[in-house]
N, C-alpha and C positions, 0 to 999 in steps of 0.2 A: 427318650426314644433313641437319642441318637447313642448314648452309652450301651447300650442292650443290643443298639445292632451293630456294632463295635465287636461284640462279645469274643467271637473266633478270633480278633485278631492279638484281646488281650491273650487268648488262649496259649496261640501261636508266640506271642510275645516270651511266655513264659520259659517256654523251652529256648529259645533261644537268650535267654537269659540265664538257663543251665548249661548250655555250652559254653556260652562266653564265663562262666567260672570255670569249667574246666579245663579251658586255655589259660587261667590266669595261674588255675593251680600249677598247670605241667608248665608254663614260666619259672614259676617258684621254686619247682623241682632244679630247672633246668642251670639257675641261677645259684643253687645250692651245693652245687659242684654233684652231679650224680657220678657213678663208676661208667668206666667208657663201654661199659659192657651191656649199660641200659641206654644210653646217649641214646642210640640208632632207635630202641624201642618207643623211648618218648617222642622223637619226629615225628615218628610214624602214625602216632594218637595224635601228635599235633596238626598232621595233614588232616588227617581223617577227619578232627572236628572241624577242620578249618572246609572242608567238601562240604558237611552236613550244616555248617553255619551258611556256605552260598546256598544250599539246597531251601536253604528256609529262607533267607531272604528272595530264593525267587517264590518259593509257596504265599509270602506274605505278600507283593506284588500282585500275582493272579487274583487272590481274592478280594482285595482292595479293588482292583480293575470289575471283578463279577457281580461284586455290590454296590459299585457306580452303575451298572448296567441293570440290575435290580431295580436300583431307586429311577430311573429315566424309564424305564418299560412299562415295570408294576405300581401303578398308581393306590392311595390309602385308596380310594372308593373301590378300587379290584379286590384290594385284600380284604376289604369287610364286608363283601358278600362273601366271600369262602374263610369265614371267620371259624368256624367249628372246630374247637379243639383246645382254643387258646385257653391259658389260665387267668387266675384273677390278675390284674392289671401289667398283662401283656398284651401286646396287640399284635395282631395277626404280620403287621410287617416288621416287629420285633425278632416272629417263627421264622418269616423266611429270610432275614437277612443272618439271623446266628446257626440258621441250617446252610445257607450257602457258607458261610464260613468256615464250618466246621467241615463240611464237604470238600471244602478248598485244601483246607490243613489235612486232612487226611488224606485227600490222593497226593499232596506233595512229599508227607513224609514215608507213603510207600517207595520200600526200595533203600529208605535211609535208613543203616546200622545205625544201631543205639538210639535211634531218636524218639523224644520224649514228647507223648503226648498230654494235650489237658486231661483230668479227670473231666474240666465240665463239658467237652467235647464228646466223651464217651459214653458218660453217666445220666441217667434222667431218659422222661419220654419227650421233654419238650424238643429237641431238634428234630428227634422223628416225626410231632408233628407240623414242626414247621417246614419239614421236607417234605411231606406228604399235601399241607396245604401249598406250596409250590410246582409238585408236579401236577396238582389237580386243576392249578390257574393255567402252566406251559397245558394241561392236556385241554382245557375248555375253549382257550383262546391264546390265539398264535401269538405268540412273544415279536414284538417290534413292529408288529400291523396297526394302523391306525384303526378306530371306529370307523364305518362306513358317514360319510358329509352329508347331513339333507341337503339336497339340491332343490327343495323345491321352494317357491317363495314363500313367504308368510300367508300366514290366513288373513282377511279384513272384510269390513263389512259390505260388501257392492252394492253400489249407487249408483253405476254403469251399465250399458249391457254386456258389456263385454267383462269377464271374471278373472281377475288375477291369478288365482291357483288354478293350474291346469287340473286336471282327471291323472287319476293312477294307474299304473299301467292293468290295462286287463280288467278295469271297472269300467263300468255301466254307470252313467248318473239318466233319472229319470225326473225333470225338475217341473212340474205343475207351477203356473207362475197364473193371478189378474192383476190388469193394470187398469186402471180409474184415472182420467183424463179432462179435465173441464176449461172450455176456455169461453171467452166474450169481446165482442169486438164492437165495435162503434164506427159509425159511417155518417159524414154530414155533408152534401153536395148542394153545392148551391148553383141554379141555373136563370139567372139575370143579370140585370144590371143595376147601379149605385145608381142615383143621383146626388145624395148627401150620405155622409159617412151614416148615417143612422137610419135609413130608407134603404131597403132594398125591392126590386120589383121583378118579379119571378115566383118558380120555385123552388121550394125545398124538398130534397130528398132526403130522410134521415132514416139509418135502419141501425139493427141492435140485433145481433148475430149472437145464440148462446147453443156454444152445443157439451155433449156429453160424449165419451164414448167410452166404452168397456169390452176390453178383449182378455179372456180369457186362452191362456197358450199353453203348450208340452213343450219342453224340449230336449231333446237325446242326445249324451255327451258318451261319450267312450273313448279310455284311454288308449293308441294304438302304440304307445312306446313311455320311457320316464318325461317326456318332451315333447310329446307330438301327441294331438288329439283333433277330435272330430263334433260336430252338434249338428243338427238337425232342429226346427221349432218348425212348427205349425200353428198359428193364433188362427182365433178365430172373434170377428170384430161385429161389433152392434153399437151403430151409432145414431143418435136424435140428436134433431137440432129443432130450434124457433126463429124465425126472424120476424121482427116487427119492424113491419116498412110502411114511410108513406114516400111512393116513387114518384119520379116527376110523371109529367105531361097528364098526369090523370086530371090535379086540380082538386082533389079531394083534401079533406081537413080531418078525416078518419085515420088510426093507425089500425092496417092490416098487420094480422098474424098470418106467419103460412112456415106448417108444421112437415117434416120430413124426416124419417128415420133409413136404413139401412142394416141387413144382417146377413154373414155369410163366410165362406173363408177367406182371411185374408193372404198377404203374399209371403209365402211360405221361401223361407231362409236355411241356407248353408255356410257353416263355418270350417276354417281347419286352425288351429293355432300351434305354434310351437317357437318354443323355449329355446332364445338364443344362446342364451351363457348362464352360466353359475354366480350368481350375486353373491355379496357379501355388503358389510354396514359401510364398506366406501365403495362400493361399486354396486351399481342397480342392477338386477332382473331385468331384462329386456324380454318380451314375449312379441312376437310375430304373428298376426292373424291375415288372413283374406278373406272376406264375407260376400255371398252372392246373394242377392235378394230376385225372388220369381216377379210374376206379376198374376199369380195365379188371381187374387180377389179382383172385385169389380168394380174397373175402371171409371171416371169419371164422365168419361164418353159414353158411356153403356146407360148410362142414367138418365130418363126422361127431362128435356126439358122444358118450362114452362114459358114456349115461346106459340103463337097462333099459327103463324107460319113459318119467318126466319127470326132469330133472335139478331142478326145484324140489321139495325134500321128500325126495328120494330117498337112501334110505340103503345102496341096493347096489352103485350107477355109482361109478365113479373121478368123474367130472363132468371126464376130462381127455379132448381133440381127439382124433382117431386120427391127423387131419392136421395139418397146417402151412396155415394162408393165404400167401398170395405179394402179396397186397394191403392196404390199410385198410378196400377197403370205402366209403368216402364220399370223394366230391368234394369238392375242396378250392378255393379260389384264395388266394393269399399275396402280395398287395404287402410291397413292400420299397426302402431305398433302398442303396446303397452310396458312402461318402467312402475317395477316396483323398488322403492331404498328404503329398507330395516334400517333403523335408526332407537335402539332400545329407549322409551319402549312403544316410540311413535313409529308409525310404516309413511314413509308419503309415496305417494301413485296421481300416475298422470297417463294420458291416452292421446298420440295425433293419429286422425285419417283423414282420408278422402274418398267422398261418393259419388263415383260417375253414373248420371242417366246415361241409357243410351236412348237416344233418337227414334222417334215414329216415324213415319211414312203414311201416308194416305188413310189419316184418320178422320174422323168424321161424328159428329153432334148429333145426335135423336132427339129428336124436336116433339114435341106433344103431339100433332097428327100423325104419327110415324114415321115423316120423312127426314133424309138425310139431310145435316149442312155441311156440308164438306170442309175444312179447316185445314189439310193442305199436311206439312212437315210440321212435328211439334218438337222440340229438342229441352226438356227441363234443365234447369239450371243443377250447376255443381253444389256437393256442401262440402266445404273445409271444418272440422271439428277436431274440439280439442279440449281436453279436461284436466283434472288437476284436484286434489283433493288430501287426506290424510287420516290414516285408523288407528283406530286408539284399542287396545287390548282390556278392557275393565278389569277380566278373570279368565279363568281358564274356561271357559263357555260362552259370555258374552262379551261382543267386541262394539264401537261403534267409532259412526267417518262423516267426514262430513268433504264437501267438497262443490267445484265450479264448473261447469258443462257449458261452450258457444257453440253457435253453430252458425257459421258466413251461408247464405244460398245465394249464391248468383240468379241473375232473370234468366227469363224462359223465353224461349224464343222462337215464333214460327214463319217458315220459309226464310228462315237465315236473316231474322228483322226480329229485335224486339217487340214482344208484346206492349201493347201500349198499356201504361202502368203498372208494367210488371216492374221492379228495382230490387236492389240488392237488400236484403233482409238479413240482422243480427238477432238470433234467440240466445238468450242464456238465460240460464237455470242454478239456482241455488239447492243444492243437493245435500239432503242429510238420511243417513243410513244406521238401522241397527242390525245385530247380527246372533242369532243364540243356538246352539248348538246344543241338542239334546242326548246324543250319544254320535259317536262314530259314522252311525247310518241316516241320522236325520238332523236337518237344520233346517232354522226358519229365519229368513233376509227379507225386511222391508224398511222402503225405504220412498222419501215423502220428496218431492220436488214443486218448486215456487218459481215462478217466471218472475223476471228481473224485467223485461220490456214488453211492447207493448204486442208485437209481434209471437209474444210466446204464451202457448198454454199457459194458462194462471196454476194450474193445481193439476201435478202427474202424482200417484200413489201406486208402487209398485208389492206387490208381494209374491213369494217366489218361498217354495219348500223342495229342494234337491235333495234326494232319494237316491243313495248309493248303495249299489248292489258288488 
């Protein structure tokens, strides 16, 4: 390739390889003793070739300089899409480097007396069209502009709520999402006293808490820039539970059931996110969000409870809900940030936030006869959260991630005093995600979570189909 795109300048070489005999000859002349009557006339040829030899050593210059610039601009994958034309085993940047050439050599030697051009410069269609497929690459795309950079991060398989790739500017994503939830807890209270390590004298309260819940949700994403987006969800939650208890002070040797369920909206969420910086494979994607959470679902206050009169002191109530809440109950907002690092052909991603409740005021318990218990200032505790994880690319449709989710909750606290046995609670979660991609406008993301303690859902199941418009 590289002798072919050489071509012009062997061209150009040539001629000035018949100069340089024609200086040698008018030497020869010159040495030959001429009549003085020609002396003057042969100078004068010898000036003359000696203009038209610099004229060419500058023409040979420029086009060395244009086919260095050729070869840095015009990449082989440019020229073999505007491949039309070429012959058998030429290649398209064979055309345009002996058509710049040849176009180099010819505007140089305009203007130059006597000077000789190639035949192969003149002759043939191949330079016309290797000049034509150059002016048709300068006319499609601009000579010395880069490709435009995707700026956007990788795709991966989310196991989060929150999504790594933001929305495109000007798209609508419309993401139907149910999530599957099961946990079970265990409760053993003992109320007496030992007298031998193997005797005890009292009772026992033991209960076995299982519940279920399934919220099916929407949620509306629109892009309003390359880096700035919007979401909106609205779930809506239906949850059962069982608990088998046998409570104290009753004295009984029977295990009670007592069944509760709940269904309704739950608290309805606002995101905004946007895209710090431009990642690359040593430098992460940082994404920025702030997320407001409502309290629109129904609170845990709002739910009968199965006390006779007051559930503080009482010794005849179960002290358990009739119902289920569909909500938390207090407003929330949670900054947060999200890094993604491309690392060909692993992606790793990681999430820190914070969730602040904010505080109630003069809340209050509904009791089974319909009266108040009044409960004073309730202030829930914080969550610190933070993830961490990594997606793997299988193909060009399915990708899949697997990754680790805690979550710190601080106690809860009413009238500015710890609740008594409320403490600081660690959940983490073992997250694995798949990801398939059926076209452009549809994908399907699910993804299975396993609680690691004792304190965490045993079994989250997420699935989620985003719909880009």
């Amino acid at each position: 390739m590289k002798k072919r795109s050489m071509q012009g300048i062997r061209s150009a070489g040539c001629s000035t390889l018949l100069l340089l005999g024609g200086l040698a000859h008018a030497q020869t002349t010159l040495e030959a003793g001429p009549p003085s009557a020609g002396l003057e006339s042969l100078q004068n040829q010898l000036a003359e070739q000696a203009s038209q030899l610099d004229a060419m050593k500058r023409a040979l210059a420029e086009q060395e300089a244009l086919i260095r610039e050729l070869r840095s601009v015009i990449g082989p994958e440019v020229l073999s899409r505007k491949r039309g034309g070429a012959g058998p085993g030429v290649t398209p940047m064979d055309n345009a480097t002996n058509a710049a050439a040849a176009a180099a050599g010819s505007s140089a030697t305009q203007g130059v007396p006597n000077a000789v051009t190639s035949p192969q410069a003149t002759q043939g269609d191949q330079p016309q069209q290797g000049e034509s497929t150059y002016q048709q690459v300068v006319a499609d795309e601009p000579v010395g502009r880069p490709p435009e950079r995707d700026t956007r991060p990788p795709e991966i398989a989310p196991i989060t709520e929150q999504p790594g790739v933001l929305t495109a500017q000007g798209k609508l994503v419309i993401e139907p999402g149910f999530q599957y939830g099961y946990s079970s807890n265990n409760r053993v209270a003992l109320v007496g006293y030992s007298i031998i390590p193997a005797l005890l004298i009292g009772l026992i309260d033991v209960r076995e808490v299982k519940t279920s819940t399934y919220i099916p949700s929407v949620a509306f994403r629109y892009g309003i820039t390359k880096r700035l987006e919007i979401e909106a969800k609205v779930p809506y939650v239906h949850s059962s539970g069982s608990t088998v208890s046998r409570e104290v002070f009753t004295g009984t040797a029977v295990d009670r059931v007592f069944n509760a369920s709940g269904s309704g909206i739950g608290d309805v969420e606002a995101t905004v996110r946007y895209q710090l910086n431009y990642g690359s494979e040593k430098l992460p994607y940082f994404i920025g969000w702030l997320r407001y959470k409502s309290n629109t679902g129904k609170d845990p206050f709002e739910v009968v409870t199965d006390c006779v009169t007051r559930c503080v002191g009482n010794a005849t109530g179960t002290g358990l809900p009739l119902g289920l809440p569909t909500g938390t109950g207090f407003q929330a907002i949670q900054p947060g940030i999200t890094w993604l690092l491309p690392t060909d052909p692993a992606v790793f991603f990681g999430t820190f936030s914070y969730l602040h409740n904010f505080a109630r005021d003069n809340v209050s318990r509904t009791v089974l006869n319909g009266e108040k218990e009044p409960l004073g200032k309730i202030a829930p505790g914080d969550i610190f959260e933070f993830s961490f994880g990594m997606g793997l690319a299988l193909n060009e449709r399915a990708s899949f991630s697997i990754g680790y989710d805690q979550s710190i909750i601080w106690p809860t606290k009413q009238n500015g005093q710890t609740v008594p046995g409320s403490v600081r609670v660690t959940q983490g979660t073992l997250l694995v995600g798949y990801s398939y991609r059926f076209n452009n406008r549809y994908t399907l993301n699910l993804s299975v979570g396993a609680g690691l303690t004792r304190d965490t859902p045993d079994l989250q199941v997420n699935v989620r189909l985003p719909i880009t418009f």
